[in-house]
C-alpha positions, -999 to +999 in steps of 0.1 A: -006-067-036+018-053-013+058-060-026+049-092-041+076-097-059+097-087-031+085-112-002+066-141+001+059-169+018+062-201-005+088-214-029+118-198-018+145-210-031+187-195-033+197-168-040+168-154-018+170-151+015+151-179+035+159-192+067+117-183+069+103-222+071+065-224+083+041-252+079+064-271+053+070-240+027+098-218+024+094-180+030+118-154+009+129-122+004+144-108-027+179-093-018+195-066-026+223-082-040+203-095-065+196-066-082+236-060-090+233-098-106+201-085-124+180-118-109+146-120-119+119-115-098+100-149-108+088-155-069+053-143-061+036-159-041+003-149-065+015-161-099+029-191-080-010-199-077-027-179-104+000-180-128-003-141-130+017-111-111-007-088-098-020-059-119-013-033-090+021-037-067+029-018-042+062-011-030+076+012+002+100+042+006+104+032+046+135+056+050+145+061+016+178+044+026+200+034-007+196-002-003+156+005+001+156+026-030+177+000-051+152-026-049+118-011-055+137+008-085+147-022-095+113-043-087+092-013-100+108-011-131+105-048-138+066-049-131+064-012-148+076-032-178+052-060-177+024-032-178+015-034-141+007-002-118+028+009-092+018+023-063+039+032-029+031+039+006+059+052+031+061+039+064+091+065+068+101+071+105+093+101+127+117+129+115+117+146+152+125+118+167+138+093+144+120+065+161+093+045+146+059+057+125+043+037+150+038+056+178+039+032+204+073+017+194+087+052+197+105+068+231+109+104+219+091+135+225+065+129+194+039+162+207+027+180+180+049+161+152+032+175+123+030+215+134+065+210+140+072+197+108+054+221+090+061+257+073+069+276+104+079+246+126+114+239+141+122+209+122+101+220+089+135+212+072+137+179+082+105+174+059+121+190+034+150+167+028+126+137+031+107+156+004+138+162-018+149+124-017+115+117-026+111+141-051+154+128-066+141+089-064+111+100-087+128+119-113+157+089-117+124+066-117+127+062-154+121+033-180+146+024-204+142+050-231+141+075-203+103+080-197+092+088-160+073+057-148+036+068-138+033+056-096+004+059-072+019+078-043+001+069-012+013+089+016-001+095+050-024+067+050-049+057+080-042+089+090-076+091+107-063+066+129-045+065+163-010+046+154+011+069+132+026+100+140+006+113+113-027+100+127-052+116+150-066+112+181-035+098+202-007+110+220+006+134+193-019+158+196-023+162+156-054+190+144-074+179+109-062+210+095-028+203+105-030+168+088-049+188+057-024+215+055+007+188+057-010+167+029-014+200+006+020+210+014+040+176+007+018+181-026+027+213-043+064+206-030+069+179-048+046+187-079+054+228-079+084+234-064+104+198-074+088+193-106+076+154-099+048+146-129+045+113-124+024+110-090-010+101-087-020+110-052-043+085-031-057+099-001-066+064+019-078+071+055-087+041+076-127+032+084-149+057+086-187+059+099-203+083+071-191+107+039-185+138+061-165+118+089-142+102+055-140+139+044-126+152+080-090+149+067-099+148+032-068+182+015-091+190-014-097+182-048-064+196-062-044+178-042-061+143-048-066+118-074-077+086-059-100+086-030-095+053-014-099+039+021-083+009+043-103-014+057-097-044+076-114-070+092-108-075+126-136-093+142-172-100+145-177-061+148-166-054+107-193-067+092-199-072+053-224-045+054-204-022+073-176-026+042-201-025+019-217+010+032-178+025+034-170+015-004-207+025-017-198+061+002-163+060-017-171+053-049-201+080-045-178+107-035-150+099-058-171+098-089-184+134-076-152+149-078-139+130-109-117+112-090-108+072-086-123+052-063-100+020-044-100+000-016-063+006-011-054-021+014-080-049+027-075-086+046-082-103+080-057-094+104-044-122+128-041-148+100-079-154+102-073-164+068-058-192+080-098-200+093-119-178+067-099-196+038-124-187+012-117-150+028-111-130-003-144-142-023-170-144+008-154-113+025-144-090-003-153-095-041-190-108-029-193-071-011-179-059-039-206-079-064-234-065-048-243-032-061-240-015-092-221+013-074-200-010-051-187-027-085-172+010-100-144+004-076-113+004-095-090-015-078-079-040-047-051-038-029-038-068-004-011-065+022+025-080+014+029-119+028+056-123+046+080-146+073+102-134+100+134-146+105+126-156+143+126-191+165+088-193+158+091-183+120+064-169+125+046-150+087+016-128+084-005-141+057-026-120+035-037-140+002-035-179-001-002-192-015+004-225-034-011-254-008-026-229+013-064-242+021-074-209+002-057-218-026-079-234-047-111-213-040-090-181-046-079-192-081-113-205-090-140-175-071-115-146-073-093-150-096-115-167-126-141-144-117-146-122-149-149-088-123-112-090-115-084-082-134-049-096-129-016-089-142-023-113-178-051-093-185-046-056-181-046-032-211-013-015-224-014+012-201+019+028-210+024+021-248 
């Protein structure tokens, strides 16, 4: 799940920040402030109802700002040391322009963003020191006896899709082999030239109607080593079927190329889960269930719960919380089933 232990939407309590009340629960957010007091991170809202972190969370660079990088250090290497795997996306803003990574929140001239950020584009140095903070967080991303901690870098995701400046099809004008060559090149920079061991890379385009249309963007198999995909309901349109097809066709193509198969972010946008409250068993793990092949997918990933500090207090909500009418059919279809794996019962990974 996406920065469990960093947000949530139920039991918050001081020294969080709140101020995030909705339908008689507390929201929260863990400060940054609490790192220098070395707080725990005991709020999720998961092991609120399960009683167990995650076994994956997933944290995000945004704009590798200090007080960004202090907290997922911090959060990372708490769950790191519980034996849980890390994996982080980056939602970083345009580097042209410095607006948003969604395309329609940003003003600026955003044509071509990628060729220009490229090897041979104007502002190919701009990617460069974006690359080197990354590349300086990583190596400092150590555990107490000063071993790198292992993290699934997930860059560029949905980047079949219209709404990033890394995406295709929209306004930006993007090629596939631009996207490809980008992908390759933010790869052996950060592997070759910066010396950063520790990444796995997930390549996690959004839905996709057949193998070849998944492989459009797809770098190649040296620069990959998860091939997973995003896919969220919607609507009546994403069907069950339709899921099931599009993690049968990853699984199939990972396992060709010795790579790991995930469905590396999943839910039902609009709070439908609010209405589908049995969401995550009927929707997902049954799809899941249904073939032998569907079943060799290694991992879930869910979307981070969390309130907005607004006059509506308004949250986006992903997984069922404590009191949630989800609750007790996720803990008892989802989390009891003996397919998944949480936090409590993941190997020793790292020792």
């Amino acid at each position: 799940m996406q920065e469990a232990t960093l947000q949530g939407v139920e039991g918050g309590h001081t020294p969080y920040i709140m101020n995030r009340r909705h339908d008689g629960v507390e929201g929260w957010i863990y400060g940054d402030y609490m790192v220098d007091q070395k707080y725990p991170d005991e709020l999720c809202d998961v092991k609120r109802l399960t009683g167990s972190f995650p076994a994956i969370i997933g944290f995000d660079l945004y704009d590798l700002k200090d007080y960004q990088l202090k907290t997922t250090t911090y959060l990372g290497r708490k769950a790191y040391e519980r034996g849980e795997v890390i994996a982080i996306v980056m939602h970083h803003a345009n580097p042209i322009t410095g607006g948003s990574p969604w395309i329609k929140n940003d003003k600026g001239d955003i044509k071509k963003t990628i060729k220009r950020l490229l090897p041979g584009g104007e502002s190919h140095w701009k990617w460069n020191q974006i690359l080197d903070k990354i590349a300086s967080w990583a190596h400092g991303f150590k555990d107490a006896k000063g071993t790198h901690i292992p993290v699934i870098f997930r860059f560029l995701h949905e980047l079949n899709g219209g709404w990033f400046y890394w995406g295709l099809n929209n306004a930006v004008g993007n090629t596939e082999e631009e996207l490809k060559e980008f992908y390759r090149y933010t790869v052996k920079y950060l592997r070759d030239t910066k010396g950063v061991h520790q990444f796995l890379y997930a390549f996690s385009p959004d839905k996709f109607t057949d193998q070849a249309d998944y492989l459009k963007t797809y770098p190649g198999d040296n620069y990959v080593d998860i091939l997973g995909m995003d896919y969220y309901y919607t609507g009546v349109w994403d069907t069950k079927d339709k899921l099931q097809k599009s993690i049968r066709d990853v699984v199939i193509l990972a396992e060709s190329r010795n790579k790991i198969p995930a469905l590396t972010e999943t839910g039902y946008m609009n709070n439908k889960i609010n209405q589908f409250p049995n969401f995550w068993t009927d929707y997902v793990l049954d799809v899941v269930k249904r073939q032998p092949t569907t079943k060799r997918l290694a991992y879930i990933h869910a979307w981070t719960n969390q309130c907005f500090d607004n006059a509506e207090h308004s949250c986006l909500i992903w997984v069922p919380y404590k009191g949630h009418p989800g609750a007790t059919s996720f803990v008892n279809t989802f989390y009891k089933d003996p397919i998944t794996i949480f936090g409590d019962k993941l190997p020793n990974f790292y020792h």
